[in-house]
N, C-alpha and C positions, 0 to 999 in steps of 0.2 A: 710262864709257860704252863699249858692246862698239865694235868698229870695224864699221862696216857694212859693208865689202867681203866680210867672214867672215859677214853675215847674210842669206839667200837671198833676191832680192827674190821668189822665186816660194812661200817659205813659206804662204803661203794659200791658194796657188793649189790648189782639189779638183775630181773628176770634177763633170758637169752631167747630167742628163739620163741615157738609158739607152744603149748599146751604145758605139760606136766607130767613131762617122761621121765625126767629127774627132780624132786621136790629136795631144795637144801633149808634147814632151819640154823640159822645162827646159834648155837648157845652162850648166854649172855650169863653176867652174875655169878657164876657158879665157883666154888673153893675147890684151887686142884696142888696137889702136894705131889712129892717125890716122896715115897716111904722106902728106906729101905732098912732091911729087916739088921739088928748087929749079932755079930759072928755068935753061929751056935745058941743064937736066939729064937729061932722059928717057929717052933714049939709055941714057946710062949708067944710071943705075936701072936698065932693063929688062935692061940685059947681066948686071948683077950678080945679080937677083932670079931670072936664069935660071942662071945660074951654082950660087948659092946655096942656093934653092928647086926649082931644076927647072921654072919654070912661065914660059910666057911674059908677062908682063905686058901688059897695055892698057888705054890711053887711053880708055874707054869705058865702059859702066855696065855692067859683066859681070863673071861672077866665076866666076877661076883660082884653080886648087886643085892643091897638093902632096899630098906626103903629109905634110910638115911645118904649111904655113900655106895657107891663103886668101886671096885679093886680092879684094876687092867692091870696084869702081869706084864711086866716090859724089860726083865732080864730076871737072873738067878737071885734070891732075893729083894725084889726090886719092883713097884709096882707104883702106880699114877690111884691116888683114890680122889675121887672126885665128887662131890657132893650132889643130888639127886635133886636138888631145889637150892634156892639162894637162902641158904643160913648164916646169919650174922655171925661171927665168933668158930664157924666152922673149923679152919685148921688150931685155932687156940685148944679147943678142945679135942680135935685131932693127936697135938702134938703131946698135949697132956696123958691121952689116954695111952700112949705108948710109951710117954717117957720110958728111957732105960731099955725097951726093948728093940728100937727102932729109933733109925735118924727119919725125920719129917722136914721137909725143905721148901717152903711154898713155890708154886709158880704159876698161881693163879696171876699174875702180871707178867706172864712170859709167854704163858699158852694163849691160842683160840682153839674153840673145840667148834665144829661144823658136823651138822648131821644130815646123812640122807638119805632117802625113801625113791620109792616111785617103780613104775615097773620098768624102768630100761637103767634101773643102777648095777646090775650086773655088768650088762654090754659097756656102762659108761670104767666101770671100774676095771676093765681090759684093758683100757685105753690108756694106760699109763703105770700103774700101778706093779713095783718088779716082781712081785708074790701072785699067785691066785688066790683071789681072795672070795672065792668059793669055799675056799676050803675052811675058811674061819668057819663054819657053821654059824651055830645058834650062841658061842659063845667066846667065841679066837677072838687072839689079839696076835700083832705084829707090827714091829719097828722097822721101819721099811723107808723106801720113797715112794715118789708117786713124781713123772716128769722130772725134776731133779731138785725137788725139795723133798728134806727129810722129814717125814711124819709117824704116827704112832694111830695105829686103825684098828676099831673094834666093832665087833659085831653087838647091837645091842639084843639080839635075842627074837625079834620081831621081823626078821629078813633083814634091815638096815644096819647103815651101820654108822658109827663118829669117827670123827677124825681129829688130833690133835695136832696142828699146828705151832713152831713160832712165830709169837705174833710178828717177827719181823719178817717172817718169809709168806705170808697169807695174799700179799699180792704175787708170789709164783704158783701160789696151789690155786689161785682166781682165775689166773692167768689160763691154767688147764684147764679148770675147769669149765670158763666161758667158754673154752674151744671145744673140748669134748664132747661138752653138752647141749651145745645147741642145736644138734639135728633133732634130739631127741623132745626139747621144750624144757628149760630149763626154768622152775618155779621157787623164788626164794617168800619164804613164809616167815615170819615169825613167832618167836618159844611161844607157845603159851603156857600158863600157869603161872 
């Protein structure tokens, strides 16, 4: 049996409809961890991760970004960091540079992360989604659903935004999404870099 972490969950995912009112790009490769910070640690976390990463960390549903990792706040010391390109050894060194101040828990073989653009992703992200997600700005994050799977959405800072999936439920977020989207022209692209 091949190992699924080498098997895309967005394999089936094809364009909808006609033009490029919603652009979704797979993110493939990428190290994604659960960090969460230990009791009366935060401090220290945050000193190190700025040290480390360059970024300042927060206690808050927003997401900082290196050039190395991302930090998506996704509860009270509690955040998804995810690597900014595919680096080999990524959470190893992840989990290192925190030892002691923080649990790190891979789940880069649990998630998909889907990103998307285009100008009708506001109207499309109405369409399901129990939050407004207007209101992320330039930097929100929120654990939410979207139709009735449960996902984890960030805004990347550029109008768009990611989306965190498990991989076992990415045919119910497909599922919306071919519907949603296709009045609008639903264009699947992929990563580059």
């Amino acid at each position: 049996m091949a190992e699924l972490m080498y098997q895309s969950p967005w394999r089936a995912f094809a364009p909808r409809g006609s033009g490029a009112g919603v652009i979704a790009t797979p993110i493939e490769r990428r190290g994604i961890a659960a960090v969460m910070a230990r009791k009366g640690r935060f401090a220290d976390l945050a000193a190190r991760v700025q040290v480390d990463y360059g970024v300042t960390l927060q206690d808050a549903p927003k997401r900082v970004s290196g050039e190395r990792v991302a930090f998506i706040g996704v509860g009270p010391g509690k955040w998804l960091a995810v690597s900014q390109r595919t680096e080999p050894g990524f959470l190893a060194v992840l989990a290192a540079q925190l030892d002691g101040l923080a649990s790190v828990v891979e789940q880069s073989d649990g998630l998909a992360v889907l990103h998307l653009s285009g100008p009708a992703l506001p109207s499309l992200l109405e369409k399901g989604f129990q939050i407004d997600c207007a209101a992320l700005g330039d930097d929100g994050a929120a654990v939410t659903s979207v139709h009735h799977v449960g996902v984890t959405i960030w805004a990347t800072g550029d109008g768009d935004v990611a989306i965190a999936v498990a991989r076992s439920l990415v045919g119910g977020l497909l599922h919306w999404l071919d519907a949603s989207a296709a009045i609008y022209g639903l264009a699947v692209v992929p990563e580059r870099g």
